[in-house]
C-alpha positions as CSV (number, residue, x, y, z in Angstrom):
1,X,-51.5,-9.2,-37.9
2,X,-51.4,-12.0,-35.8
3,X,-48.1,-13.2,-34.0
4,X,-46.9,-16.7,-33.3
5,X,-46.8,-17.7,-29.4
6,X,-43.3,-19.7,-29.9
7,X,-41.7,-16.2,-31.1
8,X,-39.8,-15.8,-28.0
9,X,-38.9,-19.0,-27.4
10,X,-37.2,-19.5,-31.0
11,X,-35.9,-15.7,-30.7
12,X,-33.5,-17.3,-27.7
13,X,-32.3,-20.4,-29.5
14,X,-31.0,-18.8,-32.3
15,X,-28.1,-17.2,-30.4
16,X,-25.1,-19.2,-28.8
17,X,-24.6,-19.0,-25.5
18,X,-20.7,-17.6,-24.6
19,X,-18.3,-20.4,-23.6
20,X,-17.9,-19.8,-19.2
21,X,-14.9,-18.0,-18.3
22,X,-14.2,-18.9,-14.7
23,X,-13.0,-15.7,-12.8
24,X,-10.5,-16.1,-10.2
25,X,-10.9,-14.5,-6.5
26,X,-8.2,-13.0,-4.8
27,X,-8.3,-15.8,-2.4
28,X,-7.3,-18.4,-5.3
29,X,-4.0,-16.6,-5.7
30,X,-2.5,-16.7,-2.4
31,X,-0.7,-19.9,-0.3
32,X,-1.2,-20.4,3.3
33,X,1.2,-19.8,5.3
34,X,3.3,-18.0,2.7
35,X,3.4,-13.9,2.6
36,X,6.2,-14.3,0.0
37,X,4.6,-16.5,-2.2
38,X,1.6,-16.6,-4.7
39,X,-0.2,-19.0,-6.8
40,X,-0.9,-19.3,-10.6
41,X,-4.1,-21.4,-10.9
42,X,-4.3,-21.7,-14.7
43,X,-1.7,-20.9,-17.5
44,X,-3.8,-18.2,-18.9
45,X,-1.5,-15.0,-19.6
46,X,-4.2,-12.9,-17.9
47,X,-3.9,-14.5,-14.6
48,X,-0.4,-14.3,-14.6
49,X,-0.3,-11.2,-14.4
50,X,-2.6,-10.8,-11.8
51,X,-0.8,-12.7,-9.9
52,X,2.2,-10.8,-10.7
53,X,0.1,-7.5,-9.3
54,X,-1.2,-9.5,-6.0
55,X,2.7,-10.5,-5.5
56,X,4.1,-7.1,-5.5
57,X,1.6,-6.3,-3.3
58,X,2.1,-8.9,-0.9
59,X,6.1,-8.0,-1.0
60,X,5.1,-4.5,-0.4
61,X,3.0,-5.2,2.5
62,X,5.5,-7.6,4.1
63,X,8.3,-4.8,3.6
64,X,10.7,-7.8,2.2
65,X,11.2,-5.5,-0.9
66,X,12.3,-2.8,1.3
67,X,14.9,-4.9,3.0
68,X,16.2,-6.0,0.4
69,X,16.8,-3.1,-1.7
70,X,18.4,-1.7,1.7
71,X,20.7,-4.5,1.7
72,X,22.0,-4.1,-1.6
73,X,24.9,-2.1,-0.8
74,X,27.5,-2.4,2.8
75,X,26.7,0.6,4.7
76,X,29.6,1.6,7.4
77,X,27.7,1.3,11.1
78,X,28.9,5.0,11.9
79,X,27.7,6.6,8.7
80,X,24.2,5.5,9.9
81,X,24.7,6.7,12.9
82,X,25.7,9.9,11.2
83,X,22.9,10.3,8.9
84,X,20.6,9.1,11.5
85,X,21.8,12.3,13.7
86,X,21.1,14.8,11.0
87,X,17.5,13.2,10.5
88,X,17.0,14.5,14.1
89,X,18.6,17.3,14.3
90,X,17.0,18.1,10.9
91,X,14.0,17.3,12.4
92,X,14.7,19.4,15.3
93,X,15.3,22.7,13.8
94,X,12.0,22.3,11.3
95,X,10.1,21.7,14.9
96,X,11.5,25.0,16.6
97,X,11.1,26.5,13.1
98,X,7.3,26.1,13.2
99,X,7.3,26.9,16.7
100,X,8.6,30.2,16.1
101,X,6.4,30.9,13.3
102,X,3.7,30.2,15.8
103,X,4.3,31.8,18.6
104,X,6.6,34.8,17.2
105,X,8.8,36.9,19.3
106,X,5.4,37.7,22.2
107,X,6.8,35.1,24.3
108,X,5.3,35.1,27.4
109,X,6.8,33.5,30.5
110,X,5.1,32.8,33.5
111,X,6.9,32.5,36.8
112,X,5.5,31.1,40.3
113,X,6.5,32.0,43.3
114,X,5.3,32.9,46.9
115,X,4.3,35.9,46.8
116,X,2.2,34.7,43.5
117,X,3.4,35.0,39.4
118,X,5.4,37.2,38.0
């Protein structure tokens, strides 16, 4: 059986190449000078969303989002003093907590004096 040398050559041909779909960095969505801000650069539904994601990000990484969900309702200056308080003393009381559990009740003090420790 003998084979034709143009085989491979009219194997490729018969199939259609796949129209170029440009992908878009992570550089192409952001602006300079703008951590708030992002770009859309075609209308494609796709890359909105992307940009969508890389815009949460960027809020998230700036901490605006943060802020501004903290701003959302007045809070009186001395209840955050208050609650501020109990964080530390809260905070406190785990620290001696696990300090306890570490060290127990064998607590051993060491005194220096003159005539040497005690």
């Amino acid at each position: 059986m003998q084979r034709n040398n143009n085989y491979k050559k009219d194997f490729k041909k018969d199939f259609k190449k796949r129209p170029f779909k440009k992908r878009h960095t992570r550089a192409d969505f952001y602006l300079e000078g703008c951590p708030e801000g992002v770009k859309v650069p075609d209308g494609d539904s796709f890359t909105l969303e992307k940009a969508l994601k890389y815009l949460k990000r960027q809020l998230k990484d700036s901490e605006k989002l943060f802020l501004y969900k903290n701003k959302r309702y007045y809070e009186k200056k001395s209840h955050t003093k208050r609650v501020k308080m109990q964080r530390a003393v809260a905070m406190q009381r785990r620290d001696d907590a696990i300090q306890r559990r570490m060290y127990g009740k064998n607590q051993c003090w060491l005194v220096m004096t003159k005539d040497g420790a005690k």
